[in-house]
C-alpha positions as CSV (number, residue, x, y, z in Angstrom):
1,X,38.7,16.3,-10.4
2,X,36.5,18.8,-8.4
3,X,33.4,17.9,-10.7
4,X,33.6,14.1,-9.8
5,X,34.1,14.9,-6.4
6,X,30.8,17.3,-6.0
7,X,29.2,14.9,-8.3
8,X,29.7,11.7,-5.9
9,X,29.0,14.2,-3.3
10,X,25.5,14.8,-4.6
11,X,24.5,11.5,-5.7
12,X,24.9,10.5,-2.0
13,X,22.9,13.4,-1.1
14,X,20.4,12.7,-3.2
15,X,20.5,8.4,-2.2
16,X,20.0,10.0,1.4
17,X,17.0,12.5,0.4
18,X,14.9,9.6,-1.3
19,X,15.6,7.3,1.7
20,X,17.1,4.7,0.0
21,X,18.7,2.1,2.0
22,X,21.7,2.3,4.1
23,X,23.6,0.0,2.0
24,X,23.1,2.2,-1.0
25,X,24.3,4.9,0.8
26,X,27.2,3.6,2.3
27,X,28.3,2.1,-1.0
28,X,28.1,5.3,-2.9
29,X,30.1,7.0,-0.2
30,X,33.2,4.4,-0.4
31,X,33.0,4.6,-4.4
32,X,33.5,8.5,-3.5
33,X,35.9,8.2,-0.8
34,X,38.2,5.9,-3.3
35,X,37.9,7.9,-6.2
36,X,39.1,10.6,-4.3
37,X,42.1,8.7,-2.8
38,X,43.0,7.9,-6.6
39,X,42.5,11.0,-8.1
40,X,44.3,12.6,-5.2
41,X,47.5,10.1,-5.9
42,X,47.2,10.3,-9.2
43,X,47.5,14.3,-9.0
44,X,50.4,14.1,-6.4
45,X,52.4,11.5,-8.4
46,X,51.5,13.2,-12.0
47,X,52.9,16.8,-11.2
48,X,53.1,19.6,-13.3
49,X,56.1,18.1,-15.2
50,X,56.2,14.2,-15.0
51,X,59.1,14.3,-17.4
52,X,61.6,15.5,-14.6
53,X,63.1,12.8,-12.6
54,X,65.2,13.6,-9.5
């Protein structure tokens, strides 16, 4: 999860360092933003057991 994260990260780094436009740039940072909201429910609704119900 952390490597997808610091890999969006830098890819809109690196969109920002060659200038690209600001549509480029703001699209790569909502594909980041909601790949982190996923991951981040997936992780919280997976747990460590997902077999247990309460």
């Amino acid at each position: 999860m952390d490597t997808l994260i610091f890999g969006g990260l830098l890819a809109t780094l690196i969109a920002m360092y060659r200038e690209s436009s600001r549509t480029v740039v703001l699209a790569a940072w909502w594909v980041l933003l909601l790949a982190v909201v996923l991951l981040t429910a997936h992780y919280v609704t997976g747990g460590p057991a997902p077999t247990l119900s309460y």
